[in-house]
N, C-alpha and C positions, 0 to 999 in steps of 0.2 A: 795179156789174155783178155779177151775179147769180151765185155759187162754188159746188161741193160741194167738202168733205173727206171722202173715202173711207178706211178701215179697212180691214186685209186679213182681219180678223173679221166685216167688215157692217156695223160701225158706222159712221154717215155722218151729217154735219150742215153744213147750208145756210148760206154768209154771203154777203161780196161781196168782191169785189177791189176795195181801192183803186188797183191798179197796173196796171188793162188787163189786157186778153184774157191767157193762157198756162194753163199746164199744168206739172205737178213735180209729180215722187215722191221718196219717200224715205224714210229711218225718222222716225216720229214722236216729239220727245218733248217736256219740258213745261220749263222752267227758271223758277224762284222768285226771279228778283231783282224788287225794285222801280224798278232802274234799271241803267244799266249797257248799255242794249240794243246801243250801235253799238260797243261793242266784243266784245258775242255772235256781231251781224252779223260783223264782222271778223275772229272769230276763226277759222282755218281748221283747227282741233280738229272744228268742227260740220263740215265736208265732209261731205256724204250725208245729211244730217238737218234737216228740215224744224221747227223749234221754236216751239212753244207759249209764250207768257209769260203767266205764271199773273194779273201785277199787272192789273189790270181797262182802265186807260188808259195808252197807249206810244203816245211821239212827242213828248208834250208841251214836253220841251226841244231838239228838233230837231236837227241832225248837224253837227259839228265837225271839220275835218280831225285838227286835234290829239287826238280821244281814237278814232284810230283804231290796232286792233292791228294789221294791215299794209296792204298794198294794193289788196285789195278786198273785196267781199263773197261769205264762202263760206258760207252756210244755202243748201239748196235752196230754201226757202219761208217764211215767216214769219207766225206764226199767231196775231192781236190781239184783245180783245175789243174795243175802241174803238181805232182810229188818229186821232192827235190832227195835222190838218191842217196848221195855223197855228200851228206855235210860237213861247212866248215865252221869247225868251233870247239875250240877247246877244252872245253866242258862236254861237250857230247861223247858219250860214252855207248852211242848205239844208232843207227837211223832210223825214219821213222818206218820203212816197209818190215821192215824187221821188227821191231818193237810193236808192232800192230798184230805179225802172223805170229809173234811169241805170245801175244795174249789172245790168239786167235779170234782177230777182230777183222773183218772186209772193209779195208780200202781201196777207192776206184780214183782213177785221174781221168782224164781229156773228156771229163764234161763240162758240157758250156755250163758253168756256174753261175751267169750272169742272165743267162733264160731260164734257168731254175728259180734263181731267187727271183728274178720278176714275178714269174708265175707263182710263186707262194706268197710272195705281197699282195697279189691280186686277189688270189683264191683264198689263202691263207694257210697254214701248215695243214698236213695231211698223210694218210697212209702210204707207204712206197714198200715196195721189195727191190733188192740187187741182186741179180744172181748169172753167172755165169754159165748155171747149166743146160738153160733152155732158152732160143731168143724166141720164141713164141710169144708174142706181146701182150697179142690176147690175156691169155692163161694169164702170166704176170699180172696185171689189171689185176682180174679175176680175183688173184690170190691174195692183194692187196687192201681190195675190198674187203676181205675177210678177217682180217687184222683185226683187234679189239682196238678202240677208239681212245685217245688220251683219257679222253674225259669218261670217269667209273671207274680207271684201275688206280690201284693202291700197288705203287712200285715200290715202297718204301722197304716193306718183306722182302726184297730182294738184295737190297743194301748197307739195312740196318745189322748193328751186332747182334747177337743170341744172348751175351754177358757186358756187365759194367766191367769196363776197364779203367784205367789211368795213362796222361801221356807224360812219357819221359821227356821229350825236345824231339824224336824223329819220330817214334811209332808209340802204337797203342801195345799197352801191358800188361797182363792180365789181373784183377784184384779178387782178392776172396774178402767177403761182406761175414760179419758176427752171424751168430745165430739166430741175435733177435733183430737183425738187418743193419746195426750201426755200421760205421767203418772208420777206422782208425785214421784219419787226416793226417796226412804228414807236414803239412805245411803250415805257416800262421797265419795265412791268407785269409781273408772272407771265403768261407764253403761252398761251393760252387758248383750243382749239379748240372750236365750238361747232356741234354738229350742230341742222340744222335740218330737220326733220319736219314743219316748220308750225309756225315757232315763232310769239310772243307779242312783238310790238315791245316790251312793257315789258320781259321777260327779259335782249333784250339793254341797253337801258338802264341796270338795275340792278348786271349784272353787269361794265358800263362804270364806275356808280359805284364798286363795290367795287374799284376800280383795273387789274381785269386788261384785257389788251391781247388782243383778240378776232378772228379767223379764222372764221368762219363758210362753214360746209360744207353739202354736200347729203348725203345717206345714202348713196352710193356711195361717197364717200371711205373708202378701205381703213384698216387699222391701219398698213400700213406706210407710208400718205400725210401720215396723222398725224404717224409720228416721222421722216420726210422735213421737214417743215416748220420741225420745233425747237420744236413747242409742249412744254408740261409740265403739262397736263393738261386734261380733258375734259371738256363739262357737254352733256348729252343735253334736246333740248327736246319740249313736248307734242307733238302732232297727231295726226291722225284714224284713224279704222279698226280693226282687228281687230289688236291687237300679234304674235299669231300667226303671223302670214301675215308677218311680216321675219324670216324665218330668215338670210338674207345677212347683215341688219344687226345679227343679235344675234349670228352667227360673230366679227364685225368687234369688238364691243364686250366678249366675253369676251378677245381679245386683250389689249387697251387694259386690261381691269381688271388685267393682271398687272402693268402697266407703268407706272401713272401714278394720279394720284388722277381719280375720275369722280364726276359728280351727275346726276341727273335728276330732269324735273317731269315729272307723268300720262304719257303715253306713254315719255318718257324713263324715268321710273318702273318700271314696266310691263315694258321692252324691257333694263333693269339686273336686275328677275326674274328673267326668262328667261333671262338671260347665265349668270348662277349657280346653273342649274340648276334654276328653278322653271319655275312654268306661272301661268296666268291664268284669269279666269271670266265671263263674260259676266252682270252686273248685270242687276235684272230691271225696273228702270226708268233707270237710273243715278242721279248726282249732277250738278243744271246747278241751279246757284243760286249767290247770293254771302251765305248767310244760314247753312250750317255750321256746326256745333260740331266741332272738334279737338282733341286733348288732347295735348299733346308731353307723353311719358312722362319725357325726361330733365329738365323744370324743373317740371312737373306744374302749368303753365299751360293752359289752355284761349284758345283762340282762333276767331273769326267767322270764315270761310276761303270764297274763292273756288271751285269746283267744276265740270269740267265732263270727266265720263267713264263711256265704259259699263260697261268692263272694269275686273277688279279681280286682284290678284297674290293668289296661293293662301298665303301667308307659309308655310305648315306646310311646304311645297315647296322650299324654298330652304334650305340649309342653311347655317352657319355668320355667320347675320345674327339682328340682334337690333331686334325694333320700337322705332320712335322716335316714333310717332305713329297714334291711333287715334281714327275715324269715332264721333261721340257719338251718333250718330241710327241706327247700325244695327252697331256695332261693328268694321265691316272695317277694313282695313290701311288710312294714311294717309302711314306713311314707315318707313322701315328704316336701318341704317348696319350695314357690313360688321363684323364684330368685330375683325379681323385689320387687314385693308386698308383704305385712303384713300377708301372709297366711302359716298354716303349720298346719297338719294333722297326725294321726298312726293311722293304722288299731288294732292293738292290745289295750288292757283296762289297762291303766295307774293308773287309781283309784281302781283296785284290789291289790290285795296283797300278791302273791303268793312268790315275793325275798326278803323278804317282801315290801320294798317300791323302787325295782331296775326303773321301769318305771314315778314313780309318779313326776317325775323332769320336767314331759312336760306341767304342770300347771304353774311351775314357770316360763319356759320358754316364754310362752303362756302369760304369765304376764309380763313379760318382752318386750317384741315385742308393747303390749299395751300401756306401759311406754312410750316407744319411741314416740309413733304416736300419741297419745293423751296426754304426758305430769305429767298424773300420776299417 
């Protein structure tokens, strides 16, 4: 079926939908893995963002319950040179046209992906709409234009939980909290509250591996909900949007840093900035690929690193932290640790697996620092 992609610069190019009639906007942008896709789809970091994948054919190993990063799919739209129909793979339990129109999501094929992603490198990520039901290009533009802009929305609302849960090893389970906000721990772990923004099913996984016994929250839980419960300390996760626009939840999180040790990934990242006084910048295409170069300053390793954000922390902004890791492809910040206090932070996704496990050493880290300050 016959698509445009419209630019809110004019730029427009013709493919098809594999997935039925529809329509979505959103910001365009481009992501460089070779594989990886259903858990792009899954990741609710992209909320708002309609994604390009630069590899030339996607789909070909078909959809998994198991490598999915949570409950559904959040891309506005999905943007293929070749959708590969008929996958083979033993594990696939669904293809991806399918899997897309069952979570009624627009995917498009036989666009040149490769003058798309020029043009966003050049320009830099931006407004588009897909739609099949009008090829009037004009209008499309038009209507593109009109889109609200990354920068200013708070997507978070759209993919954060309403209630603290708990995870069992697949899904989130619901918990009921005391009266007077404690919660009964069931594990002998270090406590472990873990804000979720959109987080990354693997995050909490991992940080299940590293033994701590985990409380997962929604961003309205306050500082004082936190030391109601008896956790001992806090780990901030990615999600979408403009880190800007959570002023509540960065009041909430400069509390927490006097109090307890804190981590965070990209948004968590980002929103542990801004707590300490810094500020952020809006990237002019960002970082969506699992093919990165990082450089941990403290072992002066380099590492292949997962990737997927628009915004970047101002480091120069922040004061009394000191960088832990740095962007090889463009130099920006990629982690920091408080110099004083129990806090340390990456912008890039440790719990992906692109070297395969070159970043995941910041959980153990991350546990380690907890050792210290709470004893075990």
């Amino acid at each position: 079926m016959r698509a445009f992609l419209a630019l809110e610069d004019g730029f427009v190019l013709e493919g098809r939908s594999f997935t039925g009639r529809g329509e979505s906007g959103g910001e365009v942008i481009f992501n460089t893995g070779m594989t990886g896709y259903q858990e792009v789809l899954t990741d609710p970091s992209y909320a708002g963002q309609m994604v390009c994948m630069t590899y030339p054919l996607i789909g070909n190993y078909g959809v998994t319950a198991e490598d999915m990063e949570s409950g559904k799919v959040h891309v506005e739209a999905f943007i293929v040179k070749e959708c590969c129909k008929t996958p083979s793979n033993w594990r696939a339990k669904m293809s991806l046209p399918d899997y897309l129109a069952q979570h009624g999501v627009m995917g498009i094929e036989g666009i040149d992906t490769r003058a798309l992603t020029r043009h966003l490198r050049i320009n830099g990520a931006m407004r588009g709409i897909i739609s099949t039901e009008t090829d009037d290009r004009e209008e499309l533009v038009r209507r593109a234009r009109a889109l609200p802009t990354m920068e200013g929305q708070n997507l978070v609302t759209r993919v954060a939980p309403g209630a603290p849960y708990r995870w069992d090893g697949t899904r989130p389970q619901p918990v009921q909290l005391a009266a007077d906000g404690a919660y009964a721990w069931p594990g002998p772990g270090p406590r472990l509250v873990v804000y979720d923004y959109g987080i990354k099913w693997n995050i909490l996984r991992l940080l299940t591996d590293q033994g701590f016994d985990l409380l997962v929250v929604p961003p309205s839980f306050t500082a004082m909900q936190v030391a109601a419960s008896g956790a001992e300390a806090v780990f901030l996760s990615n999600g979408p949007g403009d880190p800007a626009t959570l002023a509540d939840e960065v009041r909430e999180i400069r509390v927490m840093t006097e109090r307890m040790p804190v981590a965070g990934i990209c948004l968590g990242h980002q929103l542990l900035g801004h707590a300490l006084g810094g500020t952020t910048h809006k990237l002019k295409f960002g970082h969506h690929g699992c093919n990165h170069p990082v450089k941990d300053l403290v072992t002066g390793h380099i590492e292949i690193s997962s990737q997927n954000h628009g915004f970047c922390v101002d480091i120069e902004s922040v004061p009394d932290v000191e960088i832990t890791h740095v962007n090889l492809n463009d130099g920006t910040l990629e982690g920091f640790a408080h110099k004083t206090k129990p806090i340390l932070a990456v912008q890039h996704h440790p719990e992906a697996s692109p070297g395969p496990t070159d970043s995941r050493y910041f959980f153990a880290r991350f546990r380690g620092m907890v050792r210290e300050v709470v004893g075990r």
